[in-house]
C-alpha positions as CSV (number, residue, x, y, z in Angstrom):
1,X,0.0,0.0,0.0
2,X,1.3,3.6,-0.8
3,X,0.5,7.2,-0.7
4,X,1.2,9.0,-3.4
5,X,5.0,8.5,-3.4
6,X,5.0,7.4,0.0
7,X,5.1,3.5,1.0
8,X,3.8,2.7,3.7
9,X,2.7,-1.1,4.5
10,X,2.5,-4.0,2.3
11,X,-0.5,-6.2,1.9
12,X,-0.3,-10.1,3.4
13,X,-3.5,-10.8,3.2
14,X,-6.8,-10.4,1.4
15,X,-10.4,-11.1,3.4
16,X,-13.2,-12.1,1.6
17,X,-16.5,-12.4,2.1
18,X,-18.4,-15.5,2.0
19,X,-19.9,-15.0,-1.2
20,X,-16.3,-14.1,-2.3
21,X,-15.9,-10.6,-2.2
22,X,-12.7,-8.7,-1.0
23,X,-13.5,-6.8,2.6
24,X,-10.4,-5.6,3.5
25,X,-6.6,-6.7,3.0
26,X,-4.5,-7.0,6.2
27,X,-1.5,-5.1,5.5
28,X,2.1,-5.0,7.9
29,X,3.0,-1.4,8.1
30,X,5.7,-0.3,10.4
31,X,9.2,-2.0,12.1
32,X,12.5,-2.2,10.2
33,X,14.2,-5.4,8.8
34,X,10.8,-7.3,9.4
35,X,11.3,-6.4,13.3
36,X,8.4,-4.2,15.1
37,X,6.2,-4.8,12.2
38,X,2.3,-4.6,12.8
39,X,-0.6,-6.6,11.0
40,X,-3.8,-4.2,10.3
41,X,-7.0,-4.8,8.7
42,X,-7.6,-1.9,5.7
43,X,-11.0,-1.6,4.5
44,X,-11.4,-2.6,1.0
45,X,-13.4,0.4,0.4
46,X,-10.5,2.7,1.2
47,X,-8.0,1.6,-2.0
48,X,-7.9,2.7,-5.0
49,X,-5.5,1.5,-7.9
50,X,-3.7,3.7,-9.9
51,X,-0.5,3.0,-11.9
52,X,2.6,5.1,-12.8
53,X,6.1,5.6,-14.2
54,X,6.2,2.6,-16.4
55,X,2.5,1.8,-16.2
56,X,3.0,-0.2,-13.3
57,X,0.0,-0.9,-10.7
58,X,-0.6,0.4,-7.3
59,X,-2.6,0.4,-4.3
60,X,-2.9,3.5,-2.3
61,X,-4.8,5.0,0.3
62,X,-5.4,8.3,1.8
63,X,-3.4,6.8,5.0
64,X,-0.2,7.7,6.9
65,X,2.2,5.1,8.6
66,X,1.1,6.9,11.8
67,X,-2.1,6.5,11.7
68,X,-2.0,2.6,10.9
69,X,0.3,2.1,13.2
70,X,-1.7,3.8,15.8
71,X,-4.7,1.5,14.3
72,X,-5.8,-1.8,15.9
73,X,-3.8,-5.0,15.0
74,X,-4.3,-8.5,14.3
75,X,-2.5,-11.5,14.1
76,X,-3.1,-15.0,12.3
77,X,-4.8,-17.9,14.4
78,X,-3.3,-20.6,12.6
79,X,-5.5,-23.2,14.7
80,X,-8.7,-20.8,13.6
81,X,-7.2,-20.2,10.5
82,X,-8.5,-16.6,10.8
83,X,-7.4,-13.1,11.5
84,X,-8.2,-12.2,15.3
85,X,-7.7,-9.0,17.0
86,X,-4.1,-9.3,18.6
87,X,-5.1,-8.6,21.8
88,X,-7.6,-11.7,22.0
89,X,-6.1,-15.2,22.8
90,X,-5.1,-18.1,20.4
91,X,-7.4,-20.8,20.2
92,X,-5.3,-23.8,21.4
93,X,-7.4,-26.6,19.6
94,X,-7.2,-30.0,21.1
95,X,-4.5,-31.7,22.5
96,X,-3.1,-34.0,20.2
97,X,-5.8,-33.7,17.3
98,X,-4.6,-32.2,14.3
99,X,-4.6,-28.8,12.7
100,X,-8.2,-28.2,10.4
101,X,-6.6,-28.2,6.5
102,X,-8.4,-25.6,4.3
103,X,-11.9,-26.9,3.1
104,X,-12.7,-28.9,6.2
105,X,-14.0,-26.7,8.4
């Protein structure tokens, strides 16, 4: 994700609805080196695409790094296999029974 001429976070994730359409993309913005980086959920509705210099795309938003950094954050529940605030607990699962695989929920 960018401002105009300003990076500031790159998507990891896109959430969809269940009738398949995008609600938001969960972008790390912040930290240096991969270290201090922060997981936020961007609402769909707030990017735009727009291309430049050699045609190439973009996403960007009318967003600072401050202000998504200041912004809630979430973290992947690989039990859950979901996105869940990162102040709520990890679901632990059972002991013992395997993770769920995508499709077999």
């Amino acid at each position: 994700m960018i401002r105009p001429n300003n990076k500031i976070g790159e998507i990891k994730d896109v959430l969809l609805s269940p009738d398949g359409k995008v609600n938001a993309l969960i972008g790390g913005v912040g930290g240096f080196l991969g270290m201090g980086e922060k997981d936020v959920a961007v609402p769909f509705s707030a990017v735009q695409v727009t291309s430049k210099d050699n045609n190439k795309w973009y996403l960007v938003m009318n967003a600072t790094k401050d202000s998504l950094k200041s912004a809630k954050g979430f973290k992947y529940d690989r039990t859950a296999m979901t996105w869940i605030p990162e102040d709520a607990p990890a679901t632990t699962g059972q002991p013992g029974a395997p993770a769920p695989r995508p499709g077999n929920r």
